[in-house]
C-alpha positions in Angstrom: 0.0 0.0 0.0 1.2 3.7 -1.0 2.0 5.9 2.2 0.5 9.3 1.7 3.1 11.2 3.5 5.8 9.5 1.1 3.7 11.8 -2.2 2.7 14.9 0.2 6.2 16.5 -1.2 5.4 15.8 -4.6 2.5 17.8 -4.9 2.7 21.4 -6.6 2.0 23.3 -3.5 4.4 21.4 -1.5 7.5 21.6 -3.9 10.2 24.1 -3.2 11.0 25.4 -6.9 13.0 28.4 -5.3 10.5 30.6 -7.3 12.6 30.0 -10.9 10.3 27.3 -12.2 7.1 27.8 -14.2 3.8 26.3 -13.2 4.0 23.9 -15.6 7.7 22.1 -14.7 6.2 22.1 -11.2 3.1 20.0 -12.7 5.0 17.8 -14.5 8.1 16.4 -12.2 5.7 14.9 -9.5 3.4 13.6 -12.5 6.7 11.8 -13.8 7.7 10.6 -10.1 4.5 8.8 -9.8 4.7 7.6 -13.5 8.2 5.9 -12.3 6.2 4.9 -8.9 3.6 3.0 -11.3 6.2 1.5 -13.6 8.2 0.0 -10.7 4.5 -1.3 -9.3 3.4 -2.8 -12.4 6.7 -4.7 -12.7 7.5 -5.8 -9.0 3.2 -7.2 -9.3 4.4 -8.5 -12.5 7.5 -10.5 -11.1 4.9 -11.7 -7.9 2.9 -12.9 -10.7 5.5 -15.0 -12.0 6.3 -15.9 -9.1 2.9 -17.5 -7.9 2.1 -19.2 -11.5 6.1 -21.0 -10.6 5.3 -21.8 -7.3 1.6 -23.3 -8.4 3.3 -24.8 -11.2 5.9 -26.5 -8.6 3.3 -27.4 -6.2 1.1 -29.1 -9.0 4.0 -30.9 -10.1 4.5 -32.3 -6.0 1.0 -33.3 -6.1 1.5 -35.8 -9.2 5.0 -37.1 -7.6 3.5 -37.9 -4.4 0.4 -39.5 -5.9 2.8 -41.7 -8.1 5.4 -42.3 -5.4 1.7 -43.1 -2.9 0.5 -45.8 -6.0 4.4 -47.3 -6.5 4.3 -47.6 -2.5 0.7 -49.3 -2.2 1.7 -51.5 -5.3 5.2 -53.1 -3.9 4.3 -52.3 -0.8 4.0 -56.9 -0.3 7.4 -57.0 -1.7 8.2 -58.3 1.3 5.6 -61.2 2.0 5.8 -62.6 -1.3 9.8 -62.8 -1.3 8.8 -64.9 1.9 6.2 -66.5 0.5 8.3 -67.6 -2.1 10.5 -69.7 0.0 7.3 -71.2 0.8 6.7 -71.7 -2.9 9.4 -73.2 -3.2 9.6 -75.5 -0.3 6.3 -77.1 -2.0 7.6 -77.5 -5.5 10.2 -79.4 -4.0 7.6 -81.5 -2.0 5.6 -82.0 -5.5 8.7 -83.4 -7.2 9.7 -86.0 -4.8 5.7 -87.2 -4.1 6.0 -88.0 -7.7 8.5 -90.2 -7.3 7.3 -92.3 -5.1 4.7 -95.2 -5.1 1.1 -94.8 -3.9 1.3 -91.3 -3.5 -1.4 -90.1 -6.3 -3.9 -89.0 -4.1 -1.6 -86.9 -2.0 0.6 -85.7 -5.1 -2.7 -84.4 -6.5 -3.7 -82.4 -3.2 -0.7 -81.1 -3.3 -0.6 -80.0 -6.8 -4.4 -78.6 -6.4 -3.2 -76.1 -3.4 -0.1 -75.5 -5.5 -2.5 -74.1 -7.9 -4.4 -72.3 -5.8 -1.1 -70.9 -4.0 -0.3 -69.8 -7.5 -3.5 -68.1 -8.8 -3.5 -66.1 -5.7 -0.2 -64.5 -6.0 -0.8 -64.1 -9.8 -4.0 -61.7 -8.4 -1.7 -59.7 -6.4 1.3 -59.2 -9.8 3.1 -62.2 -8.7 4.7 -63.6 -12.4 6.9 -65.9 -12.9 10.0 -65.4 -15.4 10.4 -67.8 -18.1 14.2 -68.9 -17.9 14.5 -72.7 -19.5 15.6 -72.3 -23.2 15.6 -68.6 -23.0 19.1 -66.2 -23.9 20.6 -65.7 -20.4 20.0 -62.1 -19.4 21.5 -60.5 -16.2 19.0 -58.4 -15.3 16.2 -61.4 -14.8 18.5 -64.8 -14.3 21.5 -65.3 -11.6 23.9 -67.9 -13.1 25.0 -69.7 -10.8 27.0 -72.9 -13.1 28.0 -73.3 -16.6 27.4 -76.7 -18.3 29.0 -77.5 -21.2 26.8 -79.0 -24.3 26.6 -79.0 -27.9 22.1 -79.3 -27.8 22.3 -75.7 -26.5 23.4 -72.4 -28.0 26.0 -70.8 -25.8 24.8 -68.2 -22.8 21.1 -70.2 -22.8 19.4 -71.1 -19.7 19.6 -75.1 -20.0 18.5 -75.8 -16.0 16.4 -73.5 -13.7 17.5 -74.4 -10.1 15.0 -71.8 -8.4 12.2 -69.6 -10.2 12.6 -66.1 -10.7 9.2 -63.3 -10.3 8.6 -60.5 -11.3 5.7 -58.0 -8.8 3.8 -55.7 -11.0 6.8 -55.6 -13.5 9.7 -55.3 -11.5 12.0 -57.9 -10.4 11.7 -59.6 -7.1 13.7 -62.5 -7.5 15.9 -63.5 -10.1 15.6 -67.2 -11.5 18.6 -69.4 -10.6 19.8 -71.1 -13.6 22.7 -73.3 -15.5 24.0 -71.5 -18.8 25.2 -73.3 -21.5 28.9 -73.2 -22.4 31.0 -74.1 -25.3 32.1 -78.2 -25.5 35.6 -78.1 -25.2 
């Protein structure tokens, strides 16, 4: 807000012109004093102007990072319980492969296979995926290599053996499959 004492002195009865000045010069420096005044208003409200559209701009921009970063969060937020419930997971494919094995077992492989399912279907629900490894071009970023075999039925650097199953939640890695890569006969 403009003081009123601050533009008191500007006025023509209030200017000292030491009696050389006209009327008219007397007139016109206070009317060009408070043309500067206005200038240097209009652009210090211009630069606040700016100033709020930035800061809106930057608060807008929060709002959609902290809604994405809030979804990310709520979508691996079971990270987690399925990395545990994969040692689970795999506890019972190992119990599935040696009820096969043996004799008399059919009723009790096929239980097990049936919650195996179910065990499945639910973490598939939740963005639980498996990654295909077996016969697939080794790639670091989805398969841990943990031996080399060598063998002439496979090309070199593919997954011949899977030794533990890799997942994927919602897209992004959990677990990367344990495998065997194929290497070069000697």
């Amino acid at each position: 807000m403009v003081e009123k004492d601050k533009y008191e002195s500007l006025l023509p009865e209030n200017v000292d012109n030491g009696g050389d000045t006209s009327d008219a010069d007397v007139a016109a420096r206070p009317s060009a004093d408070l043309q500067r005044e206005i200038e240097t208003l209009k652009k210090e409200r211009e630069e606040l102007y700016d100033r709020v559209l930035r800061k809106q701009a930057e608060f807008e921009n929060y709002k959609k990072r902290m809604d994405r970063e809030k979804s990310d969060f709520m979508q691996f937020a079971s990270a987690e319980l399925m990395k545990e419930i994969l040692n689970a997971l795999d506890s019972f494919e190992l119990a599935l492969k040696n009820a096969s094995t043996q004799a008399g077992g059919q009723n009790m492989l096929r239980g097990f296979e049936l919650i195996y399912k179910q065990l499945q279907d639910t973490l598939l629900r939740f963005g639980l995926k498996p990654i295909e490894a077996k016969g697939k071009k080794f790639d670091p970023h989805f398969h841990q290599a943990v031996s080399t075999q060598p063998t002439d039925e496979a090309e070199e650097n593919t997954v011949v053996e899977e030794m533990r199953k890799g997942y994927l939640l919602n897209g992004r890695l959990l677990r990367p499959a344990m495998v065997a890569v194929a290497a070069k006969k000697d």
